[in-house]
N, C-alpha and C positions, 0 to 999 in steps of 0.2 A: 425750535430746539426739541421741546419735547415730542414731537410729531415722526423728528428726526429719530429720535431714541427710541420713539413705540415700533418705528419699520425697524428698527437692525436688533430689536428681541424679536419680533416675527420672523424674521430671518434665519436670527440663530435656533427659535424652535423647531420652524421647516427643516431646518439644517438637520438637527438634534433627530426629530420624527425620520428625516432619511435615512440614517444611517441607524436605528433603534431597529425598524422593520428589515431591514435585510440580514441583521445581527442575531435576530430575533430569529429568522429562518437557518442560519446557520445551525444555532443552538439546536433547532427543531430537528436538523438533517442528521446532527450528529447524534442526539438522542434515539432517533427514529431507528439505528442502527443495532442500541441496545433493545428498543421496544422488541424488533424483529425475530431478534435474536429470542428472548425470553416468547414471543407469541410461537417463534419454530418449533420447542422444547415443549410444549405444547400442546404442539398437532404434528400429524401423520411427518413423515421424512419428506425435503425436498425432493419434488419431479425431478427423476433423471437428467441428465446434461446431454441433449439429442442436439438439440436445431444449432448449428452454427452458424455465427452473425456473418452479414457480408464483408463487415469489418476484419473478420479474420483470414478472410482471403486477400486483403490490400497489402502493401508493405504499411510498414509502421510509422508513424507519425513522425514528423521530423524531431531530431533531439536539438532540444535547444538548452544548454549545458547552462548558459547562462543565467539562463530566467528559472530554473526548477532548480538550482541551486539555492534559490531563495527560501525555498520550502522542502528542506531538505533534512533529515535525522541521521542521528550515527552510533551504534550502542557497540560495544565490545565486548565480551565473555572469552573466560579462561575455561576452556573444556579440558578433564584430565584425561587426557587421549593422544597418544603419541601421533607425531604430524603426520609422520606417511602413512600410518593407520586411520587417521581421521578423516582425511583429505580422499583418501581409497575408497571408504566407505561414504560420505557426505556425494561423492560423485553419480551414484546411484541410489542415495536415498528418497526412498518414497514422500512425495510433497504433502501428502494426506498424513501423514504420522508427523511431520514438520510444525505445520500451520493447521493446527486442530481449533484453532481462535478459541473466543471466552465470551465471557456473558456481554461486551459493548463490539465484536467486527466478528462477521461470520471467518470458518477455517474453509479447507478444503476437504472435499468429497470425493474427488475424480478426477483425472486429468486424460485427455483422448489427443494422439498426436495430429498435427494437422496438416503435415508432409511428410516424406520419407528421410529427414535427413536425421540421425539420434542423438535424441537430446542432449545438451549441455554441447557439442557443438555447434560452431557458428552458423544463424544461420533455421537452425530445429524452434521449429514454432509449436504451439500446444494449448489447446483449449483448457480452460479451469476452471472446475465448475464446483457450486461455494453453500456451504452449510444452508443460504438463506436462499436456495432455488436460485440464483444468479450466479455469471460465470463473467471471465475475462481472457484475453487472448494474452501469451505471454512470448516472447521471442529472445533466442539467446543475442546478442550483439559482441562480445567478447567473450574468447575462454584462453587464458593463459595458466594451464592446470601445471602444477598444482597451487597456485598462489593467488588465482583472481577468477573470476567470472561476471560480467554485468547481464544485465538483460533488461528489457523493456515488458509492460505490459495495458493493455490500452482494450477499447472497447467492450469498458466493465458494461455489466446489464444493472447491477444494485443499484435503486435509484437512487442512495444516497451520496453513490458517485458522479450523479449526472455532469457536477461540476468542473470532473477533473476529466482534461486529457489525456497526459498518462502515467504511469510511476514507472521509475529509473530504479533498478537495484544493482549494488553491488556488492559481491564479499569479498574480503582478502584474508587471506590464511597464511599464519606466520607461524614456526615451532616457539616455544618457550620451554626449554627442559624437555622433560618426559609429557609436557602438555600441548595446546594448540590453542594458540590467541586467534579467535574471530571477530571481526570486524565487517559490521554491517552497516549501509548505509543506502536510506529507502528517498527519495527524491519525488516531487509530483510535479507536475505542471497543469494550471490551471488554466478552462477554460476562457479567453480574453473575454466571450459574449456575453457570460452567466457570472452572476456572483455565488462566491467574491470574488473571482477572479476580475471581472469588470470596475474594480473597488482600486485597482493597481496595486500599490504598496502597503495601503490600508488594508485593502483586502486578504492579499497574504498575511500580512499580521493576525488578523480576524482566522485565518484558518490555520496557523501558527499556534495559536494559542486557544484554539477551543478545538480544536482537533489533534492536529501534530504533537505536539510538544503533552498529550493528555492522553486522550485513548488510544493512538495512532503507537507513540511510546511503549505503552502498556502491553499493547499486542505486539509491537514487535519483543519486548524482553521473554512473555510469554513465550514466544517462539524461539527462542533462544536459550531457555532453560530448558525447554520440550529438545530441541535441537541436543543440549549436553546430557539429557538421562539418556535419550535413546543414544547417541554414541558411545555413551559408557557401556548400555547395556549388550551392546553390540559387539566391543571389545570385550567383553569377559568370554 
């Protein structure tokens, strides 16, 4: 009996130690994010955005609605910006003035197109290249102007994305009065091979809650209040 009871604490320690070390690395990935950031700020400006991956020459990863719904965010913001003015102006707005990131997720620096077809329709692909010297390939998939646009974006270089396949966006834009209700909502899907995504449901949790729902959050509101000064300042 007691022999029996010493194997099944060994067990649950093994157990315990499994899942502490790859929990352990997560923590690390997603910190590593702010180190970078605070080490950029630092030193000289990230290298140029030259070399384009062979990934952005392929089509885009398949969407699997199902499974990146799991890990998925959604913020809203009342911009005071009349709709058909907002909606006018957000359709050409510069992604660099948008997504300027913060001291924990690099922003954007650049973006270079990667076919002839122009942006925001379906279809228009664009390299993006990112405060901390890495870039990501970004693809429109829907545009239903002036009320929707999704897009995908896939083949980050930042290693602390090695584990995700791709992230799914979408916005919907709605009038409210004299204002414009945006609605954003950022989706990932994770790698099956790598954790956490190899963790299944655990795993998503695990990136859920020390990621998403934390720094991922954060930067997306940040871009969303960047998002309403400059269309305010825009409209005046």
């Amino acid at each position: 009996m007691a022999l029996e009871s010493s194997r099944r604490t060994r067990q649950r320690i093994i157990g315990l130690f499994a899942l502490l070390v790859p929990l352990a690395a997560l923590i690390a990935a997603c910190d590593g994010h702010a180190e970078s950031r605070h080490a950029g700020s630092a030193s000289a400006a990230p290298p140029p955005c030259i070399d384009t991956p062979k990934e952005a020459m392929r089509e885009p990863p398949p969407i699997d609605v199902q499974l990146h719904s799991k890990t998925s965010k959604t913020l809203e913001q009342r911009i005071d910006v009349p709709f058909a003015k907002f909606t006018a102006w957000h359709r050409t707005a510069s992604l660099e003035k948008l997504l300027k990131g913060n001291d924990e997720l690099p922003g954007v620096t650049a973006t270079r197109p990667l076919n002839d077809i122009p942006f925001r329709d379906v279809g228009s692909r664009r390299l993006v290249c990112l405060t901390d010297g890495g870039s990501a390939v970004e693809q429109i998939l829907l545009d239903q102007p002036p009320s929707t646009f999704a897009y995908v974006v896939w083949a980050y270089s930042t290693p602390q994305a090695a584990a995700i396949e791709y992230g799914y966006g979408q916005f919907w834009f709605r009038p409210d009065g004299e204002a414009t209700i945006v609605r954003w909502q950022y989706s990932f899907k994770l790698k099956q091979d790598r954790f956490p995504g190899s963790m299944g449901a655990l795993g998503r949790w695990l990136f859920r809650a020390f990621f998403l729902d934390t720094k991922y959050e954060r930067f997306m509101r940040s871009a969303l209040n960047t998002m309403a000064s400059e269309a305010v300042a825009n409209a005046r």
